[in-house]
C-alpha positions, 0 to 999 in steps of 0.5 A: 452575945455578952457585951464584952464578948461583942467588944472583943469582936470589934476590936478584932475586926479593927486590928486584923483589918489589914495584917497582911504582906504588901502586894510591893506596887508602892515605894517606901521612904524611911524619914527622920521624924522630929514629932515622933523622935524616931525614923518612920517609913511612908508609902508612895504610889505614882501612876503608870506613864506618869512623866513626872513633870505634870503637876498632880494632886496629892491624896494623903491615905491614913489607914486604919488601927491595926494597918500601917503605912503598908496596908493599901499595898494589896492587889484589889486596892492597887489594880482598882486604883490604876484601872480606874486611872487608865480608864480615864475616871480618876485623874492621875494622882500620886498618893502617900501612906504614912504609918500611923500606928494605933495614935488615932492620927492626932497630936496627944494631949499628953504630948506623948505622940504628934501623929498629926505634925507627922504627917502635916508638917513633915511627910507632906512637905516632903513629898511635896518637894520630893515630887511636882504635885498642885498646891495643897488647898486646891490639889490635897486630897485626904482619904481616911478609913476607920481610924483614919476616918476618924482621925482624918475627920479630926485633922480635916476639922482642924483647918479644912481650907488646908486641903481641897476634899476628905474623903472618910470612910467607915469611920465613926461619926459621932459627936463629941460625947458619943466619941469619947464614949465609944473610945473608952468602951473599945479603948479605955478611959486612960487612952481616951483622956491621953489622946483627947484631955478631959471633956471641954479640954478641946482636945477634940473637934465636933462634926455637929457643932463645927459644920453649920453651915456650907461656909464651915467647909472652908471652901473645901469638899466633905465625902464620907459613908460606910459600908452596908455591911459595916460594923453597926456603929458606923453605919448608923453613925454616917446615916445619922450626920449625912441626915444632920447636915442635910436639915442644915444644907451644908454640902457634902457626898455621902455613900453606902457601899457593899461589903464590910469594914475592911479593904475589899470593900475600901478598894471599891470605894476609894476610886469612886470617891476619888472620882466625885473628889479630884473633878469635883463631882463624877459623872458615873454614878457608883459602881454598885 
């Protein structure tokens, strides 16, 4: 298979990850965004039998390019979420699934777009006052796939004591260069300098030079892995910064889990990582 025809297919798999009609289990706010100058929608989901007076912790789902604020509104992700809640494994949690379009989760370099503000400083505390949730850095929970691992992974560096645990999956773990040479190959040169600035502009966070040590965690919890039958790039990735911070000894989970890049195998591993992330660790071991 050519090169180009090999980049073509991976931008396929990540924008036709979740083209799809919502199964209708969420409830969607329409809110004025003052980042974005324009009203955005985001999705809900509370538990079953919820009395909506407990405090609950918050898990914040940035989905993936090509997916919106709808994409975890499917039948496999939703009927794994609330059986692993009524089986007692995941304690109930209410979770929120801003759109993020194609904006990588991140505030532009070129001050275009503030996908970060949009969902830190205004769907956050909206939800926030909109439900009784436990404060942020003991009850936030950030759960990201594909680009929104990635952008999950760059906000979650941007201030890890902001949220108790990130959760990233089959996102691309690389350091800065190999990141913004994958982007300009599957993106475009002019994207990646919109987004990030030119190299050493410090419009982006490395994972490898920011965790050094179990300190640099903030006090905050890191998961992250891939699918087994992940696009290349991500499951090398993964191995690659899981084997890196073992040598150092900075704590962390990491998982590999069946399927491919997309939410059938997304649905499997968002409870058990939810399960390590709000009991600080999980007393089963992985469904697979």
């Amino acid at each position: 298979m050519s090169k180009l025809r090999r980049q073509g297919l991976l931008l396929a798999m990540l924008a036709s990850a979740g083209c799809r009609a919502p199964h209708g289990r969420l409830t969607y706010v329409e809110l004025h965004s003052e980042a974005e100058q324009r009203d955005l929608r985001y999705g809900v989901f509370t538990p079953t039998g919820w009395d909506r007076d407990t405090p609950l912790p918050l898990v914040v789902l940035l989905h993936g390019r090509g997916d919106d604020e709808t994409s975890a509104d499917r039948q496999v992700v939703m009927d794994g979420l609330e059986e692993a809640i009524a089986s007692g494994r995941v304690p109930p949690f209410v979770m929120v699934t801003p759109r993020g379009e194609r904006g990588f989760w991140a505030n532009w370099y070129d001050g275009t777009y503030h996908w970060k503000d949009w969902v830190l400083e205004e769907v956050v505390p909206h939800v926030y006052a909109s439900y009784p949730l436990i404060e942020p850095a003991e009850g936030m929970h950030l759960v990201g796939v594909s680009m929104g691992g990635g952008g999950g992974m760059q906000m979650w560096l941007s201030d890890p004591r902001r949220f108790a645990s990130a959760s990233l999956l089959s996102a691309p773990m690389l350091d800065e260069a190999d990141s913004r040479a994958m982007l300009r190959r599957f993106a475009s040169p002019r994207i990646v300098d919109r987004v990030f600035g030119p190299p050493g502009a410090g419009g982006g966070h490395d994972p490898y030079a920011v965790l050094r040590t179990p300190a640099d965690l903030g006090g905050s919890r890191l998961l992250f892995g891939a699918a087994q039958g992940d696009i290349p790039v991500m499951l090398a990735s993964n191995r690659q910064l899981h084997a890196h911070l073992q040598r150092l000894q900075v704590p962390h989970d990491y998982l590999e889990f069946p399927g491919k890049h997309g939410w059938n195998a997304w649905s499997t591993a968002i409870p058990y990582a939810l399960c390590v992330q709000l009991q600080a660790h999980c007393a089963e071991s992985p469904p697979w």
